[in-house]
C-alpha positions in Angstrom: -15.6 -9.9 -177.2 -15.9 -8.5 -173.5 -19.2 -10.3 -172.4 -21.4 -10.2 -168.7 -22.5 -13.3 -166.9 -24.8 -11.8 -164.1 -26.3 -14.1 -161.4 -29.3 -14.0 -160.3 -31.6 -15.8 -157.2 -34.2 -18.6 -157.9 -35.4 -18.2 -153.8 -39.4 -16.6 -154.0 -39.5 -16.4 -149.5 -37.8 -16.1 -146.4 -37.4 -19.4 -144.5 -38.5 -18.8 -141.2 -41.6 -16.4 -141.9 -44.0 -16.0 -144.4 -42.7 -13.2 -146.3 -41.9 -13.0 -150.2 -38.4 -12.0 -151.1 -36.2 -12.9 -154.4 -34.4 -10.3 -156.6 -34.0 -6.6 -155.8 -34.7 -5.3 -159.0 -32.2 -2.4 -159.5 -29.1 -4.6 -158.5 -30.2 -5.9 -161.8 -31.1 -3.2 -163.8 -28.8 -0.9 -163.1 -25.5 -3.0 -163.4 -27.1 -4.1 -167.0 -27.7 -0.3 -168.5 -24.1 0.5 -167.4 -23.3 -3.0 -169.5 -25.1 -2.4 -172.7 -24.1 1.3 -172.4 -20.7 0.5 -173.1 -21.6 -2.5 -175.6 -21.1 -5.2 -173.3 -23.2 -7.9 -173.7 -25.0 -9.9 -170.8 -26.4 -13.7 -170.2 -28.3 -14.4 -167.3 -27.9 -17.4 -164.6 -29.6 -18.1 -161.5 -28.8 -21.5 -159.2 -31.6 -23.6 -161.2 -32.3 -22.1 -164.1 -35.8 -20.6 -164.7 -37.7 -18.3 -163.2 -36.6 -15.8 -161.3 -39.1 -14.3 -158.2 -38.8 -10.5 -157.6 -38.5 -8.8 -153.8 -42.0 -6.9 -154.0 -40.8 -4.1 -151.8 -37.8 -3.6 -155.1 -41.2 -2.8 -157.3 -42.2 0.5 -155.4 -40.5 4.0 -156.4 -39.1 2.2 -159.9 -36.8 5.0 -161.6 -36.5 5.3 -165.2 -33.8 2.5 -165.9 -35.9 0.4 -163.5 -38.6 0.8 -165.7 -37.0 1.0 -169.1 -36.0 -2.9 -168.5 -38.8 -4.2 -166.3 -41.4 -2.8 -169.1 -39.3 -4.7 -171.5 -40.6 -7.9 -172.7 -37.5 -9.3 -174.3 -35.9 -8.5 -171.3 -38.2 -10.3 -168.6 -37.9 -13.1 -170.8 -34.5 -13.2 -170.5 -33.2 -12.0 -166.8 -36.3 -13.2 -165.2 -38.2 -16.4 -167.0 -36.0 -18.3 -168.5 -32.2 -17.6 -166.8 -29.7 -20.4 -167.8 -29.1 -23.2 -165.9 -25.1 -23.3 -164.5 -24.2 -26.5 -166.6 -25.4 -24.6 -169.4 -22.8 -21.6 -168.8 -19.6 -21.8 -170.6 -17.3 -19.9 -168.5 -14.3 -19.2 -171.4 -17.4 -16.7 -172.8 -17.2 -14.2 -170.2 -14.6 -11.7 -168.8 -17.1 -10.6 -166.1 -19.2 -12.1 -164.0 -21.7 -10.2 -161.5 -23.8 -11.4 -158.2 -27.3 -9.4 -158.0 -28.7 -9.0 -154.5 -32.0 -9.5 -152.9 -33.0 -11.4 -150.0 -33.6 -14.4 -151.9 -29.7 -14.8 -152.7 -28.9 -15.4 -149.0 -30.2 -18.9 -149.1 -29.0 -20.1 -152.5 -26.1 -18.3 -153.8 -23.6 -19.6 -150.7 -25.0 -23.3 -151.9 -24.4 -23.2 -155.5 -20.6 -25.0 -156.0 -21.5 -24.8 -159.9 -21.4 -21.0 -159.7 -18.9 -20.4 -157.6 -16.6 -22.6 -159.6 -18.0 -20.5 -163.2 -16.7 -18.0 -160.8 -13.1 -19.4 -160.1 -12.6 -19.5 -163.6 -13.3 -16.6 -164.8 -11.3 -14.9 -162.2 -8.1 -17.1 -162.6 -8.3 -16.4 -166.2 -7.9 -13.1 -165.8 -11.7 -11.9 -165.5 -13.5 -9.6 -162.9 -15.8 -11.1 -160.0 -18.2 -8.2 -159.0 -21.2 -8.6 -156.3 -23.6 -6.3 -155.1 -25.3 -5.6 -151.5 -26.5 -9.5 -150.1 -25.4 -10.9 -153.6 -21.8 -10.7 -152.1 -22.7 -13.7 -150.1 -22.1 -15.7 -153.4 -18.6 -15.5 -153.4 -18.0 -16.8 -149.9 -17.7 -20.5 -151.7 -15.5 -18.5 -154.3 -12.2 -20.6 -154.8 -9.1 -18.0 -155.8 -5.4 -19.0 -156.7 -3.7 -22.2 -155.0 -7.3 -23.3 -154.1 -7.8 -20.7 -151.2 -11.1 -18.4 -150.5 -11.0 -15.5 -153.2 -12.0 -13.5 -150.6 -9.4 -14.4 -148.1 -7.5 -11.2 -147.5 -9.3 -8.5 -150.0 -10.9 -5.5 -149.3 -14.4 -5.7 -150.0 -18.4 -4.5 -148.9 -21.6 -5.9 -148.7 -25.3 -5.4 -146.8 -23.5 -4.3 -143.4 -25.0 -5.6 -140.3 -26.9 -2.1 -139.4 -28.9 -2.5 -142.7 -30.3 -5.0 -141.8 -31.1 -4.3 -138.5 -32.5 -1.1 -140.5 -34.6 -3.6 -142.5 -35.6 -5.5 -139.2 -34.4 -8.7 -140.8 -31.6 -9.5 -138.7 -33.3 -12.6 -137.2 -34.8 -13.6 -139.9 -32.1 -14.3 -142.6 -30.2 -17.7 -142.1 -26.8 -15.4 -141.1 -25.3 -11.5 -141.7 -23.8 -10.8 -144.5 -21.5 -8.6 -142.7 -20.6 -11.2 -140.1 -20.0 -14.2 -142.9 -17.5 -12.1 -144.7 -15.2 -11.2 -141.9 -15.3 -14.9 -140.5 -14.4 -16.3 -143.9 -11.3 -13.6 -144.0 -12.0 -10.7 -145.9 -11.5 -7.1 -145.0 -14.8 -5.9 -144.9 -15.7 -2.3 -144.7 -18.7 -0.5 -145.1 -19.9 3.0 -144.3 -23.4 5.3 -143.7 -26.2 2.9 -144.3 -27.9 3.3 -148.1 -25.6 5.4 -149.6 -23.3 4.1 -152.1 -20.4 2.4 -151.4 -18.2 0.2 -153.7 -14.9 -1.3 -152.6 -12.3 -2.4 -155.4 -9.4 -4.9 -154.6 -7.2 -6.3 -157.6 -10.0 -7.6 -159.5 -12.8 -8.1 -157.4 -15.4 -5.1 -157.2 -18.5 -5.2 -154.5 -20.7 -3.2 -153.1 -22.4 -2.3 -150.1 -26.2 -2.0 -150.8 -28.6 -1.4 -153.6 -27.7 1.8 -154.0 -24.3 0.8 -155.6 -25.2 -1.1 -158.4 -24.5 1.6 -160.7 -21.1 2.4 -158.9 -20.1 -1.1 -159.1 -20.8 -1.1 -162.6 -19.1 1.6 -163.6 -15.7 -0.1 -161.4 -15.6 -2.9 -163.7 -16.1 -0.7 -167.0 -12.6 0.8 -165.5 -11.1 -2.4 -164.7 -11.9 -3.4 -168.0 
């Protein structure tokens, strides 16, 4: 059985100022309803396990899938209480795995060796690695074939450097997305700010900012 392991941030604030960040909600919930649309089940992981803190500004202007699963008791339980822990994670059950975004992400996704190795395997088995917007930033420690970066030499997007200088962020995140990417190798590419953008190469699908969570989605349903 084809089964989801999506990732998910445990980080509730920015470092450097005192501003609540964590999950953007519809890198979640819309990646998820393409999932269980095509009867693909999900577990849900985060770097320790727990709770997981929503960005406040991903609560305003919810749309209907937003609020069909934040509404959802089973499903806040689940994606946003009690996420597994990595050690928990058995990486032979899944044939996807999927970094959400958020702000939160940028300080513990790059850390987290324990994902980024669930991530290895799952790719060197066969699987697809898929990332959205600042989750992207998880696969940076991403090991691929013959122990080099996975994203060494792939074509691939993420939150470009002029959405966050959109956001007015740019000095307050610990480095750019944009700027990481490139410096470990990949071929990044992104186009006009908050539109969607997904970039597919073999079988690693990303994209560029929230509003591609659906596209990116609906990449791995036709990889699969």
């Amino acid at each position: 059985m084809t089964k989801a392991l999506i990732v998910v941030t445990n980080t509730p604030k920015y470092d450097k100022i005192n501003r609540l960040t964590g999950l953007w909600l519809s890198e979640l919930t819309h990646f998820y309803d393409v999932m269980l649309k095509n009867n693909i089940e999900a577990d849900f992981v985060s770097p320790n396990g727990g709770y997981v803190p929503l960005d406040p500004s991903s609560l305003t202007n919810l749309d209907e899938v937003d609020n069909k699963y934040y509404t959802n008791a089973s499903f806040q339980n689940k994606a946003l209480s009690q996420t597994l822990k990595p050690e928990e994670i058995n990486p032979d059950d899944y044939s996807i795995i999927y970094y959400t975004g958020g702000h939160g992400t940028m300080w513990d996704f790059p850390e987290s060796r324990a994902i980024a190795d669930i991530a290895s395997y799952i790719y060197t088995k066969g699987g697809i690695v898929s990332a959205v917007c600042h989750g992207v930033v998880g696969l940076l420690p991403v090991k691929g074939q013959n122990h080099r970066l996975l994203i060494e030499g792939k074509t691939l997007t993420g939150f470009s450097n002029a959405e966050e200088a959109a956001n007015q962020t740019t000095a307050e995140v610990p480095f750019l997305t944009e700027d990481a990417l490139i410096k470990a190798g990949a071929n990044y590419q992104a186009e006009a700010p908050f539109t969607s953008v997904v970039r597919v190469s073999e079988r690693l699908v990303t994209g560029q900012n929230p509003q591609s969570a659906k596209a990116v989605a609906e990449k791995v349903i036709t990889l699969l």
